[in-house]
Wavefront OBJ file of the C-alpha trace (Angstrom):
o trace
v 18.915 -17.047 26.922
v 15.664 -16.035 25.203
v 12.183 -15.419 27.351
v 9.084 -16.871 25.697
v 7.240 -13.838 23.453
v 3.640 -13.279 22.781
v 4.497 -12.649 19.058
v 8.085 -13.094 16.505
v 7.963 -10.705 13.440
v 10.901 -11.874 11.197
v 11.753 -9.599 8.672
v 11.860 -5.568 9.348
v 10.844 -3.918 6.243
v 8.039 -1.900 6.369
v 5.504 -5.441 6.820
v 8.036 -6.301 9.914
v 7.959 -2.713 11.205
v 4.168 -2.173 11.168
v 3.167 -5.704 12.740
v 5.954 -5.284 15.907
v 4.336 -1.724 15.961
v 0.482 -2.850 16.295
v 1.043 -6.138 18.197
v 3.053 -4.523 20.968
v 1.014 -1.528 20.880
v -1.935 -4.026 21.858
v -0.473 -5.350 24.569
v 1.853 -8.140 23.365
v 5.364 -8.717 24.080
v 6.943 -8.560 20.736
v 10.506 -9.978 19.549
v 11.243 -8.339 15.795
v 13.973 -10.413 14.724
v 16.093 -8.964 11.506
v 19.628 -10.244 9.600
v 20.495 -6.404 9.546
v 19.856 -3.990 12.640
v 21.227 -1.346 10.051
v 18.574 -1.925 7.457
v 15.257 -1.364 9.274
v 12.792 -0.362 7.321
v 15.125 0.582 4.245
v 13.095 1.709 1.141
v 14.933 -0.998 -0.815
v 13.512 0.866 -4.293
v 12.609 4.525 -5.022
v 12.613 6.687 -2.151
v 8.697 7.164 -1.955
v 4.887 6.869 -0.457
v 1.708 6.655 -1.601
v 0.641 7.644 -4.823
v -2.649 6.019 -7.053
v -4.832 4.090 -4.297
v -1.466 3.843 -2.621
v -1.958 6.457 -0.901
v -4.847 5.992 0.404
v -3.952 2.678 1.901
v -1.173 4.704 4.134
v -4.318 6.934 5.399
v -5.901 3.682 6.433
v -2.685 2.282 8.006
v -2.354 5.720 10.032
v -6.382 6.143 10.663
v -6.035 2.438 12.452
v -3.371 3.633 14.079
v 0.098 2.442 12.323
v 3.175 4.074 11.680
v 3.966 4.392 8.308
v 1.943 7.913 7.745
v 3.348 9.547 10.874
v 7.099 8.724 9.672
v 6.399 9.369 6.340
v 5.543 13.006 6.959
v 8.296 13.284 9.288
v 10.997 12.410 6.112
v 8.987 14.120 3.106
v 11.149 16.409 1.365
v 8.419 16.775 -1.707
v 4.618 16.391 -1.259
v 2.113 16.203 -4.029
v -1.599 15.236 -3.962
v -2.450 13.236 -7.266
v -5.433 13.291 -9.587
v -6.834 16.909 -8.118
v -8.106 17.101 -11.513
v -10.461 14.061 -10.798
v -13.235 13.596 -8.066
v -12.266 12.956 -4.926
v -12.405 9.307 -4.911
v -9.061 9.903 -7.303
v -7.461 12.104 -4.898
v -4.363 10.591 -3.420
v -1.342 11.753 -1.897
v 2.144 10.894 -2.581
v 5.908 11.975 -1.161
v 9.504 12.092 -1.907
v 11.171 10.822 1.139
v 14.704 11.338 2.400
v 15.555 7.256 2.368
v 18.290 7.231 5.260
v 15.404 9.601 7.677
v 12.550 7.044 6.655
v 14.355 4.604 7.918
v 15.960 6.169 10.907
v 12.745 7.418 12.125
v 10.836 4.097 11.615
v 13.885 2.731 14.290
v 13.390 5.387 16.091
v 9.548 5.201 16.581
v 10.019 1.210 17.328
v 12.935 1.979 20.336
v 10.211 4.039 21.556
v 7.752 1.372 21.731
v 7.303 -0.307 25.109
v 7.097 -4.011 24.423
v 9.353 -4.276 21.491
v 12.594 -6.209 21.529
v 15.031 -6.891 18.697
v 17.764 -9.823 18.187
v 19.744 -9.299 14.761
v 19.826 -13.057 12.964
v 18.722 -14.863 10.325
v 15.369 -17.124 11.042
v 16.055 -20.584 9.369
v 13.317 -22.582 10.585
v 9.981 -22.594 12.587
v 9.035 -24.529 15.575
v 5.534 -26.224 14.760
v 3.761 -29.193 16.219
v 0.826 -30.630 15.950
v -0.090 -28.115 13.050
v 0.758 -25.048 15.328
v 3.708 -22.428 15.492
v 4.852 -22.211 18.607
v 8.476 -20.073 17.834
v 11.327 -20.228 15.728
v 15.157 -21.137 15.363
v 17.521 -19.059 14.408
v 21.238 -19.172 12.512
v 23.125 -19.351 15.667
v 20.705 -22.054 16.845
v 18.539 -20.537 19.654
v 14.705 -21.746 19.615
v 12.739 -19.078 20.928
v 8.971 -19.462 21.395
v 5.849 -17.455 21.196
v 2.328 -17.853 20.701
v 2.225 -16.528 17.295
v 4.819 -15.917 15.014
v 4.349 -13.087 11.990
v 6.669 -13.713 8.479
v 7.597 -10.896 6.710
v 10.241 -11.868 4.802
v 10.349 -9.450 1.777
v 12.479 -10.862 -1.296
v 15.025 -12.826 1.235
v 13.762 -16.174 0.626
v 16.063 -17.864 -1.693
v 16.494 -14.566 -3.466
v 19.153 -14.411 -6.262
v 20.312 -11.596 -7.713
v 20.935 -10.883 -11.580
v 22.713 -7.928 -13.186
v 23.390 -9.515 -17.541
v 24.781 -12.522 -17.039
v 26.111 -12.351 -12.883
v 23.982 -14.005 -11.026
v 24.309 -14.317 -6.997
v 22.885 -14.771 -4.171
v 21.104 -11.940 -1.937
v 17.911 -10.264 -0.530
v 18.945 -6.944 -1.618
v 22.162 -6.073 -3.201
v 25.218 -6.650 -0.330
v 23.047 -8.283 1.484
v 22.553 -12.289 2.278
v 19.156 -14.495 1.039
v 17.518 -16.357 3.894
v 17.515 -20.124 3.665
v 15.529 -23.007 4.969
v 12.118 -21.612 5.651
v 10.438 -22.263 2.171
v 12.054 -25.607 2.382
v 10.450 -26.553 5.851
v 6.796 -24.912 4.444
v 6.799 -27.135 1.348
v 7.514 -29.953 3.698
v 4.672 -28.809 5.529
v 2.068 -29.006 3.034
v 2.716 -25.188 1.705
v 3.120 -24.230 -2.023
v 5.668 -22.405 -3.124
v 6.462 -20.526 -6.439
v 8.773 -18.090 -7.204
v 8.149 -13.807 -8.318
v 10.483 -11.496 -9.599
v 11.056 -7.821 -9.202
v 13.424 -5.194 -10.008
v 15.470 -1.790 -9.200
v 17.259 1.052 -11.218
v 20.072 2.106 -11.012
v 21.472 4.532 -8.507
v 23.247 7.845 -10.014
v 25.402 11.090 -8.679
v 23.075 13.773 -9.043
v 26.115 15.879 -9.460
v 26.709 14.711 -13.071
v 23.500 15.525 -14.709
v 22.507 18.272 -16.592
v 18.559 19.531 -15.157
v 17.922 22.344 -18.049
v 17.992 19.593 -20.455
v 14.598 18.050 -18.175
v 11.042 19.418 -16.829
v 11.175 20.137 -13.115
v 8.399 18.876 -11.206
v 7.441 20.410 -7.962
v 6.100 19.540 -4.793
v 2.103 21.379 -4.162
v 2.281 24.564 -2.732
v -0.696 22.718 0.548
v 1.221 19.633 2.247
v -1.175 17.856 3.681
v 0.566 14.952 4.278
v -0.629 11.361 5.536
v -1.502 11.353 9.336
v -4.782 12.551 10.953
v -2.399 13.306 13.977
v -1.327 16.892 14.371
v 2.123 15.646 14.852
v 5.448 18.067 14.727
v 5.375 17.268 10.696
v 8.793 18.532 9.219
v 6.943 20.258 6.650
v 9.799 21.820 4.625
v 9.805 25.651 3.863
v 11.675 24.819 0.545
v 10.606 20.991 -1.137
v 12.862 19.405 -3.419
v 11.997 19.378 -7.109
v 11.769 16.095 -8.883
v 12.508 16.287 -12.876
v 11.039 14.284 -15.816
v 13.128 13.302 -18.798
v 12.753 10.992 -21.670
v 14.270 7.749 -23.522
v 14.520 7.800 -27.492
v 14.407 5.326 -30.022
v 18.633 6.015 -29.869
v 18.330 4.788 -26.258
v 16.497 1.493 -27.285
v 18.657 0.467 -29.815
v 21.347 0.386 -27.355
v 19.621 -1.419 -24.993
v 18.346 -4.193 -27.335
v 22.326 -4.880 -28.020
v 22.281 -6.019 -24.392
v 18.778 -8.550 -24.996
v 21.138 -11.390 -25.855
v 22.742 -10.875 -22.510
v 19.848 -10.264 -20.248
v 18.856 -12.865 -17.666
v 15.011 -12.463 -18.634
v 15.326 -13.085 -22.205
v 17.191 -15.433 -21.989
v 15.487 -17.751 -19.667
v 17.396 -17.255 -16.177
v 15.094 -15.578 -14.738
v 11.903 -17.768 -13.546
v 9.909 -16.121 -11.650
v 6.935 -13.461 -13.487
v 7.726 -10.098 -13.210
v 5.567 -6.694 -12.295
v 2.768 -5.937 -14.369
v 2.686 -2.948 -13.853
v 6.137 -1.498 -12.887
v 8.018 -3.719 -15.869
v 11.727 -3.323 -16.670
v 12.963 -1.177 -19.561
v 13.934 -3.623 -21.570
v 10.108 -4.946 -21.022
v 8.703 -1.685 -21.714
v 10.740 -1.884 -25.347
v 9.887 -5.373 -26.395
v 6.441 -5.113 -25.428
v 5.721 -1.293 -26.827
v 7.961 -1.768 -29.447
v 5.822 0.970 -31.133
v 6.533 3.485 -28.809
v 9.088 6.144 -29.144
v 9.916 7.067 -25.506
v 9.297 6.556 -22.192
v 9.094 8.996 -19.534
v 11.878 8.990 -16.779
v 11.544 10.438 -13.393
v 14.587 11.829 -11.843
v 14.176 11.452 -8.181
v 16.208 12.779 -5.283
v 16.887 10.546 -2.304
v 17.309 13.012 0.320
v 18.031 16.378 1.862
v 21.946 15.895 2.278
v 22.990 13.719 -0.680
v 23.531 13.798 -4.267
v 22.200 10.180 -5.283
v 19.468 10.180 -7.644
v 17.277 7.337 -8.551
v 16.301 6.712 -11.810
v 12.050 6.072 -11.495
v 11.244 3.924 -14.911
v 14.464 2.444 -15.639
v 14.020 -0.572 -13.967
v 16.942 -3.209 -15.637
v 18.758 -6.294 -15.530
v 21.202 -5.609 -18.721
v 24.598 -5.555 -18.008
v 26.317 -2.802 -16.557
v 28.116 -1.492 -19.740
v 24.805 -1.376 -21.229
v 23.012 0.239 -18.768
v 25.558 3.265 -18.403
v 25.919 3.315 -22.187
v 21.822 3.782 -22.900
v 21.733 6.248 -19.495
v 24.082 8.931 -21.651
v 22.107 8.439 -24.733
v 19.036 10.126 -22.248
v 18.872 13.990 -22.287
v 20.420 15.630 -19.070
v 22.359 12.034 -18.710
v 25.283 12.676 -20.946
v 27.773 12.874 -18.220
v 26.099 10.416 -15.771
v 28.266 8.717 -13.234
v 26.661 5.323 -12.176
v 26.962 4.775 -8.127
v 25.419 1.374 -8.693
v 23.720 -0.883 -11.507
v 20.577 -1.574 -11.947
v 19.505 -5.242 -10.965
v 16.501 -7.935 -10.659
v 15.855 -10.027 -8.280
v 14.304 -13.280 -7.472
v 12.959 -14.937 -4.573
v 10.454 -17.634 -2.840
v 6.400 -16.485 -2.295
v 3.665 -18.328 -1.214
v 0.442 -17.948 -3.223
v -1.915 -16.056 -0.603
v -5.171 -18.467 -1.518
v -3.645 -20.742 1.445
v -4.226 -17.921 4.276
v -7.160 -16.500 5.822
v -8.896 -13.139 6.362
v -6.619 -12.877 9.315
v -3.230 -13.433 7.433
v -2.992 -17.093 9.391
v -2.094 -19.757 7.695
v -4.905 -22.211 6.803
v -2.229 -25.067 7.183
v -0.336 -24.190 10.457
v -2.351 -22.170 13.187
v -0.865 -19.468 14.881
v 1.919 -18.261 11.635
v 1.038 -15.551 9.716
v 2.143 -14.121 6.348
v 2.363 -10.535 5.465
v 3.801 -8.157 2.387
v 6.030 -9.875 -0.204
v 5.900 -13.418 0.943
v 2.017 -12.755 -0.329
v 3.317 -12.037 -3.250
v 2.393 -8.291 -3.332
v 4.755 -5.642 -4.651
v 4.934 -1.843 -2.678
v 6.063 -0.549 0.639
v 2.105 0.218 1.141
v 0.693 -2.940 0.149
v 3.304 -4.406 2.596
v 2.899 -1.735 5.299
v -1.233 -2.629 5.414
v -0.602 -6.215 5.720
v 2.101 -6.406 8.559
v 0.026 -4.092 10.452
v -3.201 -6.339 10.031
v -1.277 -9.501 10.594
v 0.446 -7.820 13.787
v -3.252 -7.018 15.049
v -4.512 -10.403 14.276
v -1.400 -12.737 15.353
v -2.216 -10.164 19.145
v -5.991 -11.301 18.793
v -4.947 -14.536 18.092
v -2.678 -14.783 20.798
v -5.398 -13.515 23.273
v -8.041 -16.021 22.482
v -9.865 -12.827 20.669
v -11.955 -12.993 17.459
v -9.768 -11.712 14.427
v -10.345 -8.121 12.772
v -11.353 -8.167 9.417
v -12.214 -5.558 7.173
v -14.454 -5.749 3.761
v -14.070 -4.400 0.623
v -16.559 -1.730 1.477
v -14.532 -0.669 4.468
v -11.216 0.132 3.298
v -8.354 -0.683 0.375
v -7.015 -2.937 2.711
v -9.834 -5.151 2.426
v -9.902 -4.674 -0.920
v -6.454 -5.944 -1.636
v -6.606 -8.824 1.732
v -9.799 -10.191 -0.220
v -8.099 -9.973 -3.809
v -4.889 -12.128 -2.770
v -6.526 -14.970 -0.477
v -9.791 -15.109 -3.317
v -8.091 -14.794 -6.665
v -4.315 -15.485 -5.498
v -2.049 -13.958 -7.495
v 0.640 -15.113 -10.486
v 2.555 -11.635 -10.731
v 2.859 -9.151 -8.188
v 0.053 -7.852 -7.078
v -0.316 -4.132 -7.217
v -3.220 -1.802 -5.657
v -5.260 0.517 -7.867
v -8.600 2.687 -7.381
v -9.946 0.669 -10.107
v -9.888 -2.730 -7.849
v -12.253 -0.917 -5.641
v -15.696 -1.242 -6.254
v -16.869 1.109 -3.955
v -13.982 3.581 -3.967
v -16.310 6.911 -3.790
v -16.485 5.789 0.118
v -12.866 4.838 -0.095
v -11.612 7.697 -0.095
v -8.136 9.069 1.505
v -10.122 11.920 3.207
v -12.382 9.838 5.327
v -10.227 6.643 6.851
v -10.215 8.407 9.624
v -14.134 8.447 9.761
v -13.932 5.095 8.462
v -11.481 3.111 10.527
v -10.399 5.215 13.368
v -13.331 3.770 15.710
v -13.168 0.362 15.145
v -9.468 0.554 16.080
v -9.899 2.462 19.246
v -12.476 -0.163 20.370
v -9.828 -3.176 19.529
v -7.119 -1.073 21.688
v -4.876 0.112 19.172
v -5.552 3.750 17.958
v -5.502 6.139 20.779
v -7.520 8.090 22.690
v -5.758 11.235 20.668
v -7.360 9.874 17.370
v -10.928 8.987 18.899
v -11.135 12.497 20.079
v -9.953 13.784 17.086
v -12.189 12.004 15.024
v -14.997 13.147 17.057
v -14.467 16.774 16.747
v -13.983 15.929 12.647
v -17.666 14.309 12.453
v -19.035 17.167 14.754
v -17.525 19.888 12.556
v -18.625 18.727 9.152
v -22.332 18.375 10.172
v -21.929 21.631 11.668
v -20.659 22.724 8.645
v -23.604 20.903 6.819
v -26.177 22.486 9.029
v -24.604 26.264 8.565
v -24.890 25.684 4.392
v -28.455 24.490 4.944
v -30.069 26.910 7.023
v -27.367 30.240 5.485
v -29.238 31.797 2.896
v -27.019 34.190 0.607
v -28.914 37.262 -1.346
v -27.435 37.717 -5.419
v -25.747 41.017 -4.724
v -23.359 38.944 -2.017
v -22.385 35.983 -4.500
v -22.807 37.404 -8.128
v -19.150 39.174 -8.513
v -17.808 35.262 -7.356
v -20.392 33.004 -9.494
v -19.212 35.457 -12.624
v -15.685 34.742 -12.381
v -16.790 30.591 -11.810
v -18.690 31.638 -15.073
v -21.492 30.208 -13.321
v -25.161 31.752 -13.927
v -26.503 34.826 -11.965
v -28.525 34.122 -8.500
v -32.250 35.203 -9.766
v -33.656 35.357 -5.785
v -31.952 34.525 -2.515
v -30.253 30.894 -2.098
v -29.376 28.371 0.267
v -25.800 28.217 0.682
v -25.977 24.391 0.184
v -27.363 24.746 -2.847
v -24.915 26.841 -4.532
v -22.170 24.832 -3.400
v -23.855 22.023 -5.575
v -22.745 24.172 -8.915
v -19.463 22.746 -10.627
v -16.764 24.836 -10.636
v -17.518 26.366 -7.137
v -16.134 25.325 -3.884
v -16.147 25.856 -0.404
v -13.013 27.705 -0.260
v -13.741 30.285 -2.666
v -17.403 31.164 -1.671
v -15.781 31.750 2.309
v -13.084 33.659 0.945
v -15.407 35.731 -1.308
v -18.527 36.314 0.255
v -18.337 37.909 3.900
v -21.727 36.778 5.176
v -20.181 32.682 4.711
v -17.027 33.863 6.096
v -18.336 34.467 9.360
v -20.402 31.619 9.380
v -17.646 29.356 8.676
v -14.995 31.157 11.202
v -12.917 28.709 12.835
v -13.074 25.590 11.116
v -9.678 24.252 9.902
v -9.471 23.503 6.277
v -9.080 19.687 6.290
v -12.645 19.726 7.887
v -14.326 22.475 5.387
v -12.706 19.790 2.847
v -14.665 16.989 4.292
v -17.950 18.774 4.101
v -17.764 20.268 0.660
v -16.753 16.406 -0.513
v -19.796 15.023 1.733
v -22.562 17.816 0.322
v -21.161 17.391 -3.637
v -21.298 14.170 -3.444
v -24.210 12.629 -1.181
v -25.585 11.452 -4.579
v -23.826 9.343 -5.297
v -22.183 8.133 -1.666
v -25.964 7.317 -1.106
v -26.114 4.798 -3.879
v -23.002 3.509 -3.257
v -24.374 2.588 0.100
v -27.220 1.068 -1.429
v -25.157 -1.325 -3.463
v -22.962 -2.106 0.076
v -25.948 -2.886 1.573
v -27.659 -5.264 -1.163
v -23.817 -6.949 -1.321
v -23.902 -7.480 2.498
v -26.696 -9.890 2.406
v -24.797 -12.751 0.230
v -21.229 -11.662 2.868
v -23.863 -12.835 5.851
v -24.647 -16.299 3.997
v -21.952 -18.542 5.759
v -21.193 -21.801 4.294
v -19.913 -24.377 7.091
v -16.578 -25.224 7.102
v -17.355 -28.913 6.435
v -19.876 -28.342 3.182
v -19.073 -31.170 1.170
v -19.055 -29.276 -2.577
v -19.031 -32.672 -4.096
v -22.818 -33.675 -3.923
v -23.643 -30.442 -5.826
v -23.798 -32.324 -8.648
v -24.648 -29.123 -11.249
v -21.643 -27.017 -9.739
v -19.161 -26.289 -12.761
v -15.481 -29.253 -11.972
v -13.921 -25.617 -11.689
v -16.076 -23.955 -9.486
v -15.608 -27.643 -7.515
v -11.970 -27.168 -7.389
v -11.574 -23.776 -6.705
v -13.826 -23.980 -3.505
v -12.453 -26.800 -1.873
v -9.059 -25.464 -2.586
v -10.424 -21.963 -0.805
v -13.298 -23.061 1.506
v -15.121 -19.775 1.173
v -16.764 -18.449 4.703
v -19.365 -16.743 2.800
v -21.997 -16.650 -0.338
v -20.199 -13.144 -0.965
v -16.341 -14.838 -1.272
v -17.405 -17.659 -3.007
v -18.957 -15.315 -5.958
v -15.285 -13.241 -6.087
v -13.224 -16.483 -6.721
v -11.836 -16.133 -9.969
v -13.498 -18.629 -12.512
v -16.496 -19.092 -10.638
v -19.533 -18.058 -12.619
v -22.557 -16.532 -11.258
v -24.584 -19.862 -12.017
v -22.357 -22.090 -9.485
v -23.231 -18.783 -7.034
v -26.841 -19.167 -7.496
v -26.920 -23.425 -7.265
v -24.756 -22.640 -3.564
v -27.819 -20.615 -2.838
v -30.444 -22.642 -4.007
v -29.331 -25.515 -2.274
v -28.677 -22.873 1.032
v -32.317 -22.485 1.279
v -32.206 -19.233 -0.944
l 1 2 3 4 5 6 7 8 9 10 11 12 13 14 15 16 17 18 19 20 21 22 23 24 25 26 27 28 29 30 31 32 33 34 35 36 37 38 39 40 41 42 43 44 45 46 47 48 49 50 51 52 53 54 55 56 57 58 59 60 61 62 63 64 65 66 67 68 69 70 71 72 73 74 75 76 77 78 79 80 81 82 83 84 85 86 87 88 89 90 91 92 93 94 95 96 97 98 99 100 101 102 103 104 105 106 107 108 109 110 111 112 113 114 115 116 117 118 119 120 121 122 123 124 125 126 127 128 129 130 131 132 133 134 135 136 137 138 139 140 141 142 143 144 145 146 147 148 149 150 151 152 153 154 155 156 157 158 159 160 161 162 163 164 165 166 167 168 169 170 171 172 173 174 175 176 177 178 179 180 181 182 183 184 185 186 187 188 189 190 191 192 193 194 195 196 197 198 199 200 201 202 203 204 205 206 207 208 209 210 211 212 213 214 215 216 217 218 219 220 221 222 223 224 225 226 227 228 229 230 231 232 233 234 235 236 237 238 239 240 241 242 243 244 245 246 247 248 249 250 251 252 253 254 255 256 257 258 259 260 261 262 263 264 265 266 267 268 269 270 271 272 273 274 275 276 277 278 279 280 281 282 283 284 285 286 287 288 289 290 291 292 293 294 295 296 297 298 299 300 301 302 303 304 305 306 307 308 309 310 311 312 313 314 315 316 317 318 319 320 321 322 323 324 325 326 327 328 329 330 331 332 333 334 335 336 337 338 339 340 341 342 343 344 345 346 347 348 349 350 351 352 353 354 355 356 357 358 359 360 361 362 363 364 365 366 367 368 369 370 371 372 373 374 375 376 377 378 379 380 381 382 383 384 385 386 387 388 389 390 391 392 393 394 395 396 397 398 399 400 401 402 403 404 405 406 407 408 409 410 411 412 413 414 415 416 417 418 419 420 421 422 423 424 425 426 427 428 429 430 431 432 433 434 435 436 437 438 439 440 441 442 443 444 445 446 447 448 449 450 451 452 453 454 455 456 457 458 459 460 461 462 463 464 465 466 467 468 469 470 471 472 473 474 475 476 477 478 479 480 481 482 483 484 485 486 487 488 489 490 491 492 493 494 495 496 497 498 499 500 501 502 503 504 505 506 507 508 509 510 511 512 513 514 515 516 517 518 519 520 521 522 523 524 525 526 527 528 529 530 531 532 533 534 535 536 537 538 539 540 541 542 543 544 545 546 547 548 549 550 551 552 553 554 555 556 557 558 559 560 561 562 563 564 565 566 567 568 569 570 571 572 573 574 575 576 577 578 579 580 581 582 583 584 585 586 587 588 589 590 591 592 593 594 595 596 597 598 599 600 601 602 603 604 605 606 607 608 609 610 611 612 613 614 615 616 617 618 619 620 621 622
């Protein structure tokens, strides 16, 4: 019934999506098989992209040519770029999305894919012999084969559902948990433990009173997430988002519900979310504090559901909708559903490679949840990198990594397989050590090439990506050579409150002065206007961040540099650790449980202490 396929992708959330995208846009004939045609990429919590360092990782996905920024702008109905406050290593953009078009354009961009197919099943069970993946079987009982096979099973493994003390089965509320894969992985030498996460609940935007909260609107620049200059629906009118608060009222009702919640009372297993905890987490664990902000978020252009950002809850229902009209603006709330946690199989990331492979099986990879990461980004970035490498793999071709000094994605790929992870894993700026070159307004510069060369992003981006470099050293060269006399800049550097020009200045040079930008000083002084005429903004962006901030993107640079010496020290896959007789019994452990490929991943494995670094490289010939 079935052909033989290059790659399998089961699971189509937004991993799923992304690796059927890249694979098949490489060249390989791709089967993406899902339980649910109808729930294709479905933003399973809050209708949304991007955000702190999550935002740039969508800039990467779309600079390497992905999906998820193209369809993202496509179903914004509220755009806002974060932390303009901060440098521009803070910068990073975030959207309200309309959750039924997110999803219907993802389908829609993957029927348009030449080389995509898609069976609707559940996967129950790999085919694997002779520690190779060679396909999978299905519900119904078909084997179908392929060279590689990509898992992106989200929180369908084993998940159970709990809302107070119900407790069912499910991946996502009405929908069935996926059986029989963790089992046949722990059989196969894989370890298995189990996460938790969680969702609001879902309200009728109708029933809430919005002078009782702060409206919070979308920036009046959408800039949104691709480098392409694609038909963005970039909406004349956004949609507002509001903030409101909880009260100490509100937590008293929801501690009546503690002796009924699945978490505190030992139900629940698996470790929840840092940093995205329930409510009733928040209040037991800042007991002292005497509210917590709410975000009222819209979940589309044509509908009146509202989801609740911050009320994340497993309390029974009754509690739930009691504490929700103790909240201001919330005292006539009508519930459409409950809030609810849910729990479900992961397998800790230390037992995969760079590539997303399996170290155990050859030719399976892992990507998004089943890592044990939490986000539609963090997801996103590893389908697409497991959908490039499973098509490298596939094609006898050396697979694409990328370092920490290249791009969050390597950040967060060399967090989960060094330092595994317990809860799930979330992406910040502060993870990245370099993230003044990380920035969301250079992937393109960044990534965009290296992609091209693979065969992925197109010849569109290469070009476009050309013209970008050529215009900002244009633009670099202009501010360099333009000098500007006081009379033409002294009416603008007053209103900066910046001192008086004394003699004739580079342009370059004043741009250097905080508080003034390139914007202002082309809109202000005629001579720069000229000399700047025809440059698009997003370029005259990239230049004003390169000039302020060569400093210190120089010494970053530096520290790359002296880093990349100890990521060139490769230690041989058969180094026997145990004749190092001064290496620390953890430092033992921990690299022959991760076989580091280099002196640089064996000094980021957590618990190993620069001493056991420096006895690797003694005994290296270092």
């Amino acid at each position: 019934m079935f052909p033989s396929y290059d790659i399998i992708v089961v699971g189509a959330g937004h991993a799923g999506c992304e690796a059927a995208a890249a694979a098949a846009n490489m060249g390989s004939k791709v089967l993406l098989v899902t339980m649910n045609m109808q729930t294709i990429a479905q933003m399973s919590c809050n209708p949304a992209m991007g955000g702190i360092a999550k935002g740039q990782i969508v800039r990467e996905i779309d600079a390497l040519g992905g999906y998820s920024g193209i369809i993202t702008d496509q179903s914004m109905i509220q755009f806002r770029m974060l932390n303009r406050s901060k440098g521009p290593a803070m910068w990073s953009p975030r959207t309200q999305n309309d959750r039924m078009l997110f999803a219907a354009k993802w389908r829609e961009a993957l029927e348009k894919t030449p080389n995509v197919d898609f069976y609707q099943d559940m996967v129950k069970g790999l085919l694997v012999k002779d520690g190779r993946c060679y396909g999978v079987v299905t519900g119904l009982g078909h084997e179908i084969q392929a060279k590689a096979v990509v898992l992106t099973n989200g929180t369908f493994l084993n998940g159970v559902i709990h809302i107070g003390e119900k407790q069912f089965g499910g991946g996502r509320v009405a929908e069935k948990a996926a059986t029989g894969i963790t089992e046949q992985l722990v059989s196969l030498g894989f370890e298995s433990d189990r996460l938790k996460t969680g969702t609001p609940p879902r309200i009728d935007g109708r029933s809430l009173d919005y002078s009782k909260m702060e409206e919070q609107k979308g920036d009046d620049e959408i800039t949104g997430f691709s480098y392409l200059d694609i038909p963005k629906i970039k909406p004349a009118q956004q949609r507002s988002c509001w903030i409101t608060y909880t009260s100490e009222a509100v937590h008293e009702m929801l501690r009546t519900g503690f002796d009924r919640s699945p978490m505190f009372q030992g139900r629940i297993q698996g470790t929840g979310p840092r940093y995205c905890p329930s409510i009733e987490d928040k209040i037991n664990r800042f007991a002292e504090r005497e509210r917590h902000q709410l975000f009222v978020e819209p979940e589309g252009w044509d509908t009146v559901e509202i989801y609740v950002n911050g009320f994340s809850t497993s309390l029974p229902e009754d509690v739930q909708m009691k504490a929700l009209r103790m909240v201001p603006g919330f005292e006539n709330v009508r519930m459409f559903r409950p809030g609810y946690a849910i729990e479900y199989d992961y397998f800790p990331p230390t037992q995969l490679q760079f590539s997303l492979e399996t170290k155990q099986v050859q030719n399976l990879f892992f990507a998004g949840q089943i890592n044990g990461t939490t986000g539609y980004e963090e997801a996103a970035c590893q389908g697409l990198m497991a959908g490039i490498n499973a098509h490298l793999k596939a094609t006898e071709q050396d697979p694409f990594v990328l370092k920490r000094s290249e791009a969050y994605i390597g950040v967060l790929i060399d967090d989960l397989i060094n330092k595994g992870t317990e809860e799930p894993y979330r992406m910040f700026t502060s993870r990245a050590e370099f993230r003044t070159l990380l920035r969301q307004d250079n992937a393109d510069l960044r990534l965009t090439e290296r992609s091209y060369k693979m065969g992925l992003a197109s010849e569109e981006r290469m070009t476009r990506v050309q013209q970008k470099k050529d215009g900002v050293e244009k633009i670099k060269t202009i501010l360099k050579e333009l000098s500007v006399e006081p009379a033409e800049i002294d009416g603008l550097l007053q209103s900066k409150s910046s001192a008086p020009l004394t003699q004739k200045q580079r342009a370059h040079q004043i741009l250097l002065r905080p508080g003034l930008d390139i914007f202002s000083m082309k809109n202000e002084v005629p001579k720069i206007a000229k000399a700047l005429e025809g440059f698009d903004n997003e370029i005259l962006e990239e230049a004003e961040i390169q000039v302020k901030y060569e400093v210190y993107i120089e010494k970053e640079n530096e520290l790359v540099q002296k880093m990349s010496q100890l990521e060139d020290l490769i230690i041989p896959d058969s180094f026997d650790y145990g004749k190092l007789v001064s290496l620390s019994a953890e430092a033992k452990q921990k690299f022959n449980k991760i076989r580091p490929r280099t002196l640089g991943q064996a000094s980021r494995i957590s618990g190993v202490n620069p001493s056991d670094v420096q006895i690797l490289m003694v005994y290296m010939g270092r």
